[in-house]
N, CA and C atoms as an extended XYZ file, in Angstrom:
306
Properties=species:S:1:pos:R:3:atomname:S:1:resname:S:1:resid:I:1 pbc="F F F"
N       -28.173      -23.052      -18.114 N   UNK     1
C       -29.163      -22.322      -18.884 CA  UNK     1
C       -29.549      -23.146      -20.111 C   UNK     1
N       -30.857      -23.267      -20.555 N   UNK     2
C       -31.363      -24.239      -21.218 CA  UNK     2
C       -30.944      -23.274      -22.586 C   UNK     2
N       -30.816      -23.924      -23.968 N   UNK     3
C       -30.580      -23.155      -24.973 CA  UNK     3
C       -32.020      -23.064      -25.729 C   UNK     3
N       -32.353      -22.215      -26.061 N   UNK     4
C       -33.523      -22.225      -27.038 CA  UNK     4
C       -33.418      -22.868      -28.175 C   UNK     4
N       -35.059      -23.639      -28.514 N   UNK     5
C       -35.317      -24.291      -29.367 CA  UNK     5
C       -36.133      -23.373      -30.600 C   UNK     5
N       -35.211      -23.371      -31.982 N   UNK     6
C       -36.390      -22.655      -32.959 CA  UNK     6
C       -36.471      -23.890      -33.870 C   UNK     6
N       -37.734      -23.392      -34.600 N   UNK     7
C       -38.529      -23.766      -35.311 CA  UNK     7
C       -38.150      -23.839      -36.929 C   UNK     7
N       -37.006      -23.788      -37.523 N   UNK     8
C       -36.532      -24.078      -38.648 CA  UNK     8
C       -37.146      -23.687      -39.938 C   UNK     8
N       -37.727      -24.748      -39.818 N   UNK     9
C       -39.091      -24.954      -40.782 CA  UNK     9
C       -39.827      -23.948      -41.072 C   UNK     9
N       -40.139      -23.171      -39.693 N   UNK    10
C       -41.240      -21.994      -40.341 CA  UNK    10
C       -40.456      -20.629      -40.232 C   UNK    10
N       -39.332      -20.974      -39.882 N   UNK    11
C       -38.701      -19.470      -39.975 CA  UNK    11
C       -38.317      -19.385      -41.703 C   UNK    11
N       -38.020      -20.602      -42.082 N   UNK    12
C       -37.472      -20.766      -43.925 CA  UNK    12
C       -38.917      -20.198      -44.469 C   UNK    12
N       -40.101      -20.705      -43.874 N   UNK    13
C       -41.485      -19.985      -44.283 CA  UNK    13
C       -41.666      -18.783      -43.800 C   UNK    13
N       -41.443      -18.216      -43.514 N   UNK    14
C       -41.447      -16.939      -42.920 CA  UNK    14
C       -41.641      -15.561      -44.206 C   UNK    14
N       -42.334      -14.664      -44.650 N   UNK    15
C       -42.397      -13.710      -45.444 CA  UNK    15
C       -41.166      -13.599      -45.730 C   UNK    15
N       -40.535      -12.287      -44.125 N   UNK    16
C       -39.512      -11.665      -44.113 CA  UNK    16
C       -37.863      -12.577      -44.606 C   UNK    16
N       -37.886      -14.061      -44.058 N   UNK    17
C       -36.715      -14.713      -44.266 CA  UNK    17
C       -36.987      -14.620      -45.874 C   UNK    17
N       -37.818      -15.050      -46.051 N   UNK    18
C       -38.042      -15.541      -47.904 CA  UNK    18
C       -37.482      -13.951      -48.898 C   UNK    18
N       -38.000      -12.943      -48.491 N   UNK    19
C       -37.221      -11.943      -48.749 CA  UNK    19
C       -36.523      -11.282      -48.227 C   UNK    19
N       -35.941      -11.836      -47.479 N   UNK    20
C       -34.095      -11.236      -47.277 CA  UNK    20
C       -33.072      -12.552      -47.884 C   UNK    20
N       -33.299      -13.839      -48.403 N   UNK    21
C       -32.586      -14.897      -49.249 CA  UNK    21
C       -32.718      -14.358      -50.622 C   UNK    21
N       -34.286      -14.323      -50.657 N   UNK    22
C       -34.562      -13.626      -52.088 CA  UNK    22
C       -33.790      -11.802      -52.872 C   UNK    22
N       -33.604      -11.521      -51.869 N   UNK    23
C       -32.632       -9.947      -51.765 CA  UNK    23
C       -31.289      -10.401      -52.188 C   UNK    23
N       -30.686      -11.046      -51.010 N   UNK    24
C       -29.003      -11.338      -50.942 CA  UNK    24
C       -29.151      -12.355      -51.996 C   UNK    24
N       -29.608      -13.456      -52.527 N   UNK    25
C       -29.476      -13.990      -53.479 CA  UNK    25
C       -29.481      -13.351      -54.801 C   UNK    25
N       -30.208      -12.685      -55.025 N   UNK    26
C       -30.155      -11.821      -56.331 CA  UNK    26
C       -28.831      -10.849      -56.858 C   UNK    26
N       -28.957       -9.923      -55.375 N   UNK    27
C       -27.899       -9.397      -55.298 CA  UNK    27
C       -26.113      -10.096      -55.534 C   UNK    27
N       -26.115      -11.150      -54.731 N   UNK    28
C       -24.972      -12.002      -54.649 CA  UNK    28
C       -24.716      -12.388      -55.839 C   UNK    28
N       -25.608      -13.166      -56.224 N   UNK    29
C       -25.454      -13.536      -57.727 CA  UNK    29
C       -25.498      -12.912      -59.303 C   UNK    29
N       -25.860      -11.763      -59.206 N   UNK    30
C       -25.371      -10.776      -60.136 CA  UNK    30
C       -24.163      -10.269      -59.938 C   UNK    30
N       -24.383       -9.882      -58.871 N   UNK    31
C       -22.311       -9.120      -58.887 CA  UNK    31
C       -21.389       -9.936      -59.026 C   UNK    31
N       -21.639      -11.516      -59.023 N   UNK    32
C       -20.838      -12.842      -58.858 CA  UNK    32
C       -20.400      -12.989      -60.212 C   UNK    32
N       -21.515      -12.530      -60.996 N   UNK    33
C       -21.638      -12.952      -62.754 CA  UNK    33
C       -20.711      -11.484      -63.091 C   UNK    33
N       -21.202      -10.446      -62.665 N   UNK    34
C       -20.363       -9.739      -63.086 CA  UNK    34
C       -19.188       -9.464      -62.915 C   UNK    34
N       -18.510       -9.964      -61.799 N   UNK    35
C       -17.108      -10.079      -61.368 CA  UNK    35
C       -16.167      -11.228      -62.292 C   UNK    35
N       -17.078      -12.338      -62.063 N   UNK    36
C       -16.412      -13.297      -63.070 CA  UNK    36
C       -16.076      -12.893      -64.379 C   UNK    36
N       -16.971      -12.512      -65.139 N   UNK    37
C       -17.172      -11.818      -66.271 CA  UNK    37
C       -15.797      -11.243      -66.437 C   UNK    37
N       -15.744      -10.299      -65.276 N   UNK    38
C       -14.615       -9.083      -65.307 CA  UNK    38
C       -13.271       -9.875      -65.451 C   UNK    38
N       -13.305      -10.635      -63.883 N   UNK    39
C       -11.836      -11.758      -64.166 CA  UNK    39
C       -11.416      -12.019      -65.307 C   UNK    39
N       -12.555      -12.715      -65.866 N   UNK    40
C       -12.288      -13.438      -67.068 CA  UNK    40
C       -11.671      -12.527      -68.534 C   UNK    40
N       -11.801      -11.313      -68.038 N   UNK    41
C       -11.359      -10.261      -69.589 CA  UNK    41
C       -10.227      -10.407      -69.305 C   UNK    41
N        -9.823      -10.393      -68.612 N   UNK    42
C        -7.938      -10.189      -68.531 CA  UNK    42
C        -7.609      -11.162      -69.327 C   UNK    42
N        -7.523      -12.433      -69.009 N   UNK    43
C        -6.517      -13.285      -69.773 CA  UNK    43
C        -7.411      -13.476      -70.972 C   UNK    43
N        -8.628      -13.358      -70.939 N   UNK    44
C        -8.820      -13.647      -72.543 CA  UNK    44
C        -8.829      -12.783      -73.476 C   UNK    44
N        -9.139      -11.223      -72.858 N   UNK    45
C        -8.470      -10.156      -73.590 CA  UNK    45
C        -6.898      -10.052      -74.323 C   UNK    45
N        -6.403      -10.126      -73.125 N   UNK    46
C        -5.389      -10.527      -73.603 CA  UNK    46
C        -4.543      -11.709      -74.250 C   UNK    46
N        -5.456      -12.786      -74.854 N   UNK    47
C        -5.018      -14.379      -75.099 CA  UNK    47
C        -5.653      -13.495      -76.519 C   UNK    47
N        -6.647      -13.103      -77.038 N   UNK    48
C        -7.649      -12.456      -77.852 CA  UNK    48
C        -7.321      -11.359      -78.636 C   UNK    48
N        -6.784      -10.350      -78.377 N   UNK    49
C        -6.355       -9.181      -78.402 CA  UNK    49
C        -5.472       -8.460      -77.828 C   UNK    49
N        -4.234       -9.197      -78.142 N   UNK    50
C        -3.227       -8.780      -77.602 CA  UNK    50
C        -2.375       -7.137      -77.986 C   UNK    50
N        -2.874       -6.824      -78.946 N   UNK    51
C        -2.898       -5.015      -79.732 CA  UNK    51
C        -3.510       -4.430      -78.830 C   UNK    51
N        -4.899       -4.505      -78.209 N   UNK    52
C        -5.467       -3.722      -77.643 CA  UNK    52
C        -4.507       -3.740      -76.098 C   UNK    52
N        -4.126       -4.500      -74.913 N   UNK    53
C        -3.488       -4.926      -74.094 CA  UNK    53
C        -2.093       -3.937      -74.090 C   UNK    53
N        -1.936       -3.433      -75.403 N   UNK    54
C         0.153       -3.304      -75.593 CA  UNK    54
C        -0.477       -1.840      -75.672 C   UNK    54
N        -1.603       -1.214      -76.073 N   UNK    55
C        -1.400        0.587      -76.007 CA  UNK    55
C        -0.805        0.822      -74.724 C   UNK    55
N         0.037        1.979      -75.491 N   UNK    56
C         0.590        2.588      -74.186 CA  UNK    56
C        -0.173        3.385      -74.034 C   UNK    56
N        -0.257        3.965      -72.471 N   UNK    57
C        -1.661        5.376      -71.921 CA  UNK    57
C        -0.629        6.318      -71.388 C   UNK    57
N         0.092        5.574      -70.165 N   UNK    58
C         0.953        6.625      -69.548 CA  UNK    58
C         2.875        6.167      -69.615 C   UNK    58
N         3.347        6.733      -70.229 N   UNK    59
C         5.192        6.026      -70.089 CA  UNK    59
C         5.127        4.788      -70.875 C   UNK    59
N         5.402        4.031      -70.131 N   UNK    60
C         5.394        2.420      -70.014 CA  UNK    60
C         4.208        1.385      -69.846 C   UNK    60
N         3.278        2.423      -68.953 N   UNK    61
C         1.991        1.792      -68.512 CA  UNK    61
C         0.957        1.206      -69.898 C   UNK    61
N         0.660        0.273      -69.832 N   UNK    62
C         0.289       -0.159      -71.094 CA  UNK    62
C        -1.393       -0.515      -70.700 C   UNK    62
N        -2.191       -0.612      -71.733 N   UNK    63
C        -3.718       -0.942      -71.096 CA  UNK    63
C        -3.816       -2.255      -70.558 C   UNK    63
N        -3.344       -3.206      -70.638 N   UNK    64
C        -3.095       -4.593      -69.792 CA  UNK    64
C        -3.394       -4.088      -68.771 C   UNK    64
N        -1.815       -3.698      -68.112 N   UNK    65
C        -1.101       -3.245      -66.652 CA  UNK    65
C        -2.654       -2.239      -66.106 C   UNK    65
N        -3.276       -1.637      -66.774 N   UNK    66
C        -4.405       -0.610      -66.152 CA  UNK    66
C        -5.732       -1.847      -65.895 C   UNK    66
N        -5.455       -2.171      -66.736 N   UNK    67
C        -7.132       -3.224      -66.878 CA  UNK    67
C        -6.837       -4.432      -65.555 C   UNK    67
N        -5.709       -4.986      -65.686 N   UNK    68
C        -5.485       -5.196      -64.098 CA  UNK    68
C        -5.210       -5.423      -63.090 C   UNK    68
N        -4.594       -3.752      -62.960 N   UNK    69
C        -5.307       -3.265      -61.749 CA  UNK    69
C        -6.104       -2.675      -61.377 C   UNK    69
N        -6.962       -2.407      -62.358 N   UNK    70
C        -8.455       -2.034      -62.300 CA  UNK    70
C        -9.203       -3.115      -61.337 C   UNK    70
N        -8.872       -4.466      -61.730 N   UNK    71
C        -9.533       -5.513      -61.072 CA  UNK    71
C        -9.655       -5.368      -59.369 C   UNK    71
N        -8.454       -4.853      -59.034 N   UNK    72
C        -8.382       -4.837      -57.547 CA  UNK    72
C        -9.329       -3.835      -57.139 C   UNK    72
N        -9.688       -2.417      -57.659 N   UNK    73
C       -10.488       -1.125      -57.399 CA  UNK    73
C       -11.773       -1.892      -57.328 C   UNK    73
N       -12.065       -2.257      -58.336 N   UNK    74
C       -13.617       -3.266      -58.559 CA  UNK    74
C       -13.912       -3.981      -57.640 C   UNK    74
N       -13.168       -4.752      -57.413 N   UNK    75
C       -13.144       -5.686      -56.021 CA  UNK    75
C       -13.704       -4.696      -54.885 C   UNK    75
N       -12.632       -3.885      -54.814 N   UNK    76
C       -13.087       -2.945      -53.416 CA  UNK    76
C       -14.355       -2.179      -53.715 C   UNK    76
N       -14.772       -1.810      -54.832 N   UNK    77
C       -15.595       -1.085      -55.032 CA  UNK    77
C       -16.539       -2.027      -55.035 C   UNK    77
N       -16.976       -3.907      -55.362 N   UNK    78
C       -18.339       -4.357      -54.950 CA  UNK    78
C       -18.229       -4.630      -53.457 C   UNK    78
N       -16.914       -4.322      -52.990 N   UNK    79
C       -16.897       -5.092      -51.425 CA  UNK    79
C       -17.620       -4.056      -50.994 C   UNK    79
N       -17.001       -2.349      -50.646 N   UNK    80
C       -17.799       -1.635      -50.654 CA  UNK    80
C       -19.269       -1.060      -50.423 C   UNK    80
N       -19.793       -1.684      -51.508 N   UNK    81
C       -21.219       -1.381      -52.274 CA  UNK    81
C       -22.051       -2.539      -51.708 C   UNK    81
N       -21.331       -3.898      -51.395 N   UNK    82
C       -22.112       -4.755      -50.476 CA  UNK    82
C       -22.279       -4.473      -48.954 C   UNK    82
N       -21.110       -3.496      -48.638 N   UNK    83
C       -20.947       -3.186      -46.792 CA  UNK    83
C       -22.446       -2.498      -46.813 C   UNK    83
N       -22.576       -1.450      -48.132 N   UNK    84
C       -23.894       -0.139      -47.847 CA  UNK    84
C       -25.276       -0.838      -48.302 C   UNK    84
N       -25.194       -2.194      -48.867 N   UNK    85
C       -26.876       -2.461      -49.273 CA  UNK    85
C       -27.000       -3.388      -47.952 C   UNK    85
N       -25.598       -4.440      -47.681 N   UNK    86
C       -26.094       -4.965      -46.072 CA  UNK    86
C       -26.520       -4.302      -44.995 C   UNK    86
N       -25.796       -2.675      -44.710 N   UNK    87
C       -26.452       -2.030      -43.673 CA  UNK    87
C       -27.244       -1.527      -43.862 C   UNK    87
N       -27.793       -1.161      -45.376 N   UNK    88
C       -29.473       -0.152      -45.283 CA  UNK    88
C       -30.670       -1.471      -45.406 C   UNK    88
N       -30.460       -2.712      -46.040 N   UNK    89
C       -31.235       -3.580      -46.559 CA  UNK    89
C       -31.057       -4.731      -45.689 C   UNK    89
N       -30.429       -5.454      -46.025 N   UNK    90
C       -30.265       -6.761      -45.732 CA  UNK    90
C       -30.396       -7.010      -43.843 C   UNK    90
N       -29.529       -5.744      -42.996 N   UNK    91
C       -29.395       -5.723      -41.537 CA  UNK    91
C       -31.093       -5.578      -41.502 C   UNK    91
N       -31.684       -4.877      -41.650 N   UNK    92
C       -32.956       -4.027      -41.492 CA  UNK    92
C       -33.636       -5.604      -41.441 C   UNK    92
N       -33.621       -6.009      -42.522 N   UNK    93
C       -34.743       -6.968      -42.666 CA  UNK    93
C       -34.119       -8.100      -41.813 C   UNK    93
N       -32.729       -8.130      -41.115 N   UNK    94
C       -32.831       -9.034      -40.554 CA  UNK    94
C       -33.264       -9.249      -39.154 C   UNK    94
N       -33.083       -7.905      -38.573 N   UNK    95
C       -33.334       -7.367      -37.668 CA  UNK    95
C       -35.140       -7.299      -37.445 C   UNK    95
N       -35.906       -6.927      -38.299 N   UNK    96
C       -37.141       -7.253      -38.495 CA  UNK    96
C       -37.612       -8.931      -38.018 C   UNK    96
N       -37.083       -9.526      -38.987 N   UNK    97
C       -37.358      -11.170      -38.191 CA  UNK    97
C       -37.087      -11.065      -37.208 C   UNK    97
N       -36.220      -10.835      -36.506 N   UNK    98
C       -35.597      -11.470      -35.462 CA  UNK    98
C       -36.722      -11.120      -34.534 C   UNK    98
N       -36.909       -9.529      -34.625 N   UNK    99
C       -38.067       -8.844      -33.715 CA  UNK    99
C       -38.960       -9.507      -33.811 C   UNK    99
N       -39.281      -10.121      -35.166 N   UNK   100
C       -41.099      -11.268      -35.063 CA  UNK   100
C       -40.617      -12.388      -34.613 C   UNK   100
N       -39.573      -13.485      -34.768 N   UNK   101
C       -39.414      -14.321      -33.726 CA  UNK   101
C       -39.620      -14.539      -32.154 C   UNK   101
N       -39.182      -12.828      -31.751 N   UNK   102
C       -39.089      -12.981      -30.426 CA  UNK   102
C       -40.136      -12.799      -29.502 C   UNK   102
């Protein structure tokens, strides 16, 4: 069976490709900035402000120990939030090309 030949070039030209890169790129790269962002409070919060880090909230539990493991919830919560904009957005429109390719 012969494999099909596409056209590269004009699929990168394509409306629909140009905005579904232009979608997931935006998207990707904001939550990227904001995750980093997030990483980054821990140790410099705490390198920074080490008073704020030592309140205690619950027992022993101190705001450090909450802040993170907050990090891990966040995580799941953009992993999450990317599963529901890929299946209402990103599938749709990819699925769209594909249909004008064929």
């Amino acid at each position: 069976m012969a494999e099909r030949q596409y056209d590269w070039a004009a699929i990168a030209k394509n409306p629909k490709f140009v905005e579904l890169h232009h979608k997931k790129t935006v998207f990707l790269f904001g939550w990227w900035i904001f995750s980093s962002v997030f990483y980054f409070l821990l140790p410099i919060g705490a390198a920074y402000t080490p008073g704020l880090f030592k309140i205690k909230i619950i027992s022993n539990i101190n705001f450090g120990y909450l802040f993170a493991l907050s990090q891990f919830f966040v995580s799941w919560g953009i992993a999450l939030y990317y599963s529901h904009v890929a299946n209402k957005d990103f599938d749709r429109l990819t699925r769209e090309l594909v249909d004008e390719l064929k």
